[in-house]
C-alpha positions in Angstrom: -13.8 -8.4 13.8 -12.7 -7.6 10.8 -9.8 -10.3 8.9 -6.9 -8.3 8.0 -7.2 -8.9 4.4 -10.3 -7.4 4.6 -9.1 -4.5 6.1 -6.1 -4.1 3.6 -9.1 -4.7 0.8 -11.6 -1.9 1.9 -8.1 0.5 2.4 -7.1 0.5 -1.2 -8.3 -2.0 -4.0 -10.8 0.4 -5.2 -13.3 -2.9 -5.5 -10.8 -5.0 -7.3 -12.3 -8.5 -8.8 -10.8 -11.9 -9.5 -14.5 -13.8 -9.3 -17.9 -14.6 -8.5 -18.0 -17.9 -6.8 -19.7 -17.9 -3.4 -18.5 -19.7 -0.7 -16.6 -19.6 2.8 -13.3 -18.3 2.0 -10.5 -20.4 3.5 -8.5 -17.5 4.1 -10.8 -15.5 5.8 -13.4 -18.4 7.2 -15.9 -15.8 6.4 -18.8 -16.2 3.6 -17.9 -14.0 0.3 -17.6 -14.0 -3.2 -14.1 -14.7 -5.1 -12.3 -17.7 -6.7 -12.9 -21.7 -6.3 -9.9 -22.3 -3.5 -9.0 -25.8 -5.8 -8.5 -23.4 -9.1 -6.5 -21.0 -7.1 -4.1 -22.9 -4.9 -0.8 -24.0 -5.7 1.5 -27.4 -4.6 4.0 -24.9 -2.9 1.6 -23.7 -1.0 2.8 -24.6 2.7 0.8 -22.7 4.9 -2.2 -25.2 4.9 -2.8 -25.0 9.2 -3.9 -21.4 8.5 -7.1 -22.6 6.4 -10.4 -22.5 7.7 -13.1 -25.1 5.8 -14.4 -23.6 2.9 -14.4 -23.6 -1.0 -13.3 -20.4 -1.9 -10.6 -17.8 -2.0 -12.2 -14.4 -1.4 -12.2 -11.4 -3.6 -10.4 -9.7 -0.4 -8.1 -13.0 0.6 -6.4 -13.1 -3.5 -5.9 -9.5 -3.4 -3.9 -9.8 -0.8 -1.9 -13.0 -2.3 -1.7 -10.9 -5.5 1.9 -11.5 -7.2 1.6 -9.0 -10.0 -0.7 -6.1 -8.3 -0.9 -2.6 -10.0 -2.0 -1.1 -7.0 0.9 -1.8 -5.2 3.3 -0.8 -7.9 1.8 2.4 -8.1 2.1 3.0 -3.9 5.8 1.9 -4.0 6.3 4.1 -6.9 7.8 1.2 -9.4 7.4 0.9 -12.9 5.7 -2.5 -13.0 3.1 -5.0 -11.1 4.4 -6.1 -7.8 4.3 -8.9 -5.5 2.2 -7.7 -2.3 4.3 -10.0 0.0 7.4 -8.1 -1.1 6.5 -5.5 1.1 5.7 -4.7 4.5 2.0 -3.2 4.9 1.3 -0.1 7.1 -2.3 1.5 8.1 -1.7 4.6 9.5 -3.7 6.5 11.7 -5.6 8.3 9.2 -6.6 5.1 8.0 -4.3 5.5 4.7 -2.3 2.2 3.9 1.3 2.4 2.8 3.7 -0.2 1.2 6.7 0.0 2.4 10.7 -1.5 2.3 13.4 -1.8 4.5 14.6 1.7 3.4 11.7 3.2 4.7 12.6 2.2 7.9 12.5 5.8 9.7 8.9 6.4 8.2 7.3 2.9 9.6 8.9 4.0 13.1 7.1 7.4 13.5 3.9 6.0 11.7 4.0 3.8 14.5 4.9 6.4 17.0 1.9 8.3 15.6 -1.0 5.5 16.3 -0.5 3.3 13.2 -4.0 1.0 13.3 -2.1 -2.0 11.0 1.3 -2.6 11.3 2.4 -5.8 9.2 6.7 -5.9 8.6 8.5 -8.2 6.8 12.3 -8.6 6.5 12.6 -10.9 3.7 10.1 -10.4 1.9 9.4 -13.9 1.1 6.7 -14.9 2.9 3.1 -14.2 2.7 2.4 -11.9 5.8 -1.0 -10.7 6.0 -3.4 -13.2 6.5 -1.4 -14.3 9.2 -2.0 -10.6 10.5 -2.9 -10.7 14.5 -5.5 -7.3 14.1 -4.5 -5.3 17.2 -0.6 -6.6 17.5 2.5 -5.5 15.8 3.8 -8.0 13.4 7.5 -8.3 12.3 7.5 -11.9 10.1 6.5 -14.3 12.5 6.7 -12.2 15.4 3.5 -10.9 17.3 4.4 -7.8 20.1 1.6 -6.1 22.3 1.6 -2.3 21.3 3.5 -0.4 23.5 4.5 3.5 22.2 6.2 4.5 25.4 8.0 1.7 25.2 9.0 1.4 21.8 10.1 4.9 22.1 12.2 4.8 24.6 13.9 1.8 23.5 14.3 2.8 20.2 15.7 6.3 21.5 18.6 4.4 23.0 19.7 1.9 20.9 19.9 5.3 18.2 22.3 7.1 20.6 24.1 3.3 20.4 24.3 3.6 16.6 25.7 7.8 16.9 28.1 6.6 19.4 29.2 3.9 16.5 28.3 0.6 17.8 26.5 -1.4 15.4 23.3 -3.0 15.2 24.8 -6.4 15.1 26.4 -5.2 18.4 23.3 -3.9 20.0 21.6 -6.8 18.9 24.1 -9.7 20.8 25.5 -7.2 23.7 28.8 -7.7 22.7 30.6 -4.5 22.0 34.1 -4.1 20.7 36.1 -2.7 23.5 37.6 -0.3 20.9 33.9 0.9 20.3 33.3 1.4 23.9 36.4 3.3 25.4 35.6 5.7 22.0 32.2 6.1 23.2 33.0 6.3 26.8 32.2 3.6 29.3 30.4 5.6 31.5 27.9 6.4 28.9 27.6 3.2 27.1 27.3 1.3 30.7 24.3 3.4 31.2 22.4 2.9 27.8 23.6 -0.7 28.2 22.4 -1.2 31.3 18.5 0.4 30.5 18.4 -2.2 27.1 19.9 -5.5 28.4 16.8 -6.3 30.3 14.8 -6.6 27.2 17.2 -8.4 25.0 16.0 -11.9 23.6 12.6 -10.7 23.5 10.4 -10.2 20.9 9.8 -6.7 21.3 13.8 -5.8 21.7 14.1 -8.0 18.2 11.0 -6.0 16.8 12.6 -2.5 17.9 16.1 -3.2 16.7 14.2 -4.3 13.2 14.0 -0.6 13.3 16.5 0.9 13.6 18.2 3.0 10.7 21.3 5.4 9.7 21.2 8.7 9.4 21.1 8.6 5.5 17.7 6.6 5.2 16.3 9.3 8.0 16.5 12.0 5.7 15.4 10.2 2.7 
């Protein structure tokens, strides 16, 4: 199986190259060409239980660490190089891969909708994302969710009507309404959504829809 970096590599760097030592790459665990791991590592790296044994960073691995990429400027539309973990990374089901933000929100959802094969989200944009990338799962930081359309969907359908009706997400995240909010909505038809949501609150995938959700302004942008 292909390491997500990899994947991310062959989509769009157009055979970008940082070197030409070989070795096992201790991103990937997988023998390639790239950069000596000791040159290319930093102290504030943290994330050393995600190394494999190896010497190298991979041509594929440091594009994907990249803090100043031009590719990624130019797929976000900015007017200089970007960080790549600043972003969350969509493949969709054309096989295109997108860069996205958290005003993009309404585009991720029906890429998603729509068979997305790499689905990589981050809310911070802090952390380095995608070589933690479970291939096959839906990723929201450190979150991994089985891929589930229907459910997503209808989920996601719901907690929208919520956000019409003028709850908020904060709201829909907890389950605790202002009374105000419901008796303007109308009991009757918030018990109802209420009721079909609550079952899947605290889990992963209720946290990874509500991620989602997004006004009516960033839906027409």
């Amino acid at each position: 199986m292909k390491h997500p970096c990899e994947i991310i590599y062959e989509a769009g760097a157009d055979g970008l190259f940082y070197g030409n030592t070989d070795g096992i790459c201790r991103i990937t665990g997988k023998e390639s060409t790239g950069i000596p791991f000791i040159n290319w590592v930093k102290k504030t790296f943290t994330d050393q239980g995600f190394l494999f044994p190896g010497t190298i960073i991979s041509n594929e691995a440091a594009f994907c660490f990249d803090e100043a990429s031009d590719i990624v400027m130019l797929k976000s539309g900015k007017d200089k190089p970007q960080r790549f973990r600043t972003y969350s990374h969509v493949i969709d089901s054309n096989g295109v891969w997108h860069c996205f933000t958290k005003s993009d929100k309404s585009i991720i959802y029906q890429m998603i909708l729509s068979g997305a094969k790499l689905v990589c989200l981050t809310d911070s944009g802090q952390k380095h994302l995608l070589f933690k990338h479970k291939v096959g799962l839906w990723q929201l930081d450190d979150i991994y969710v089985n891929p589930n359309i229907e459910l997503l969907s209808q989920l996601h359908a719901q907690m929208m009507e919520l956000l019409r009706l003028g709850f908020s997400q904060a709201e829909i995240i907890s389950g605790k309404y202002l009374q105000y909010r419901i008796l303007n909505a109308g009991m009757e038809k918030w018990k109802t959504i209420e009721q079909n949501i609550k079952p899947f609150r605290g889990s992963q995938f209720f946290t990874f829809t509500t991620w989602l959700l997004y006004t009516q302004k960033q839906q027409s942008l």
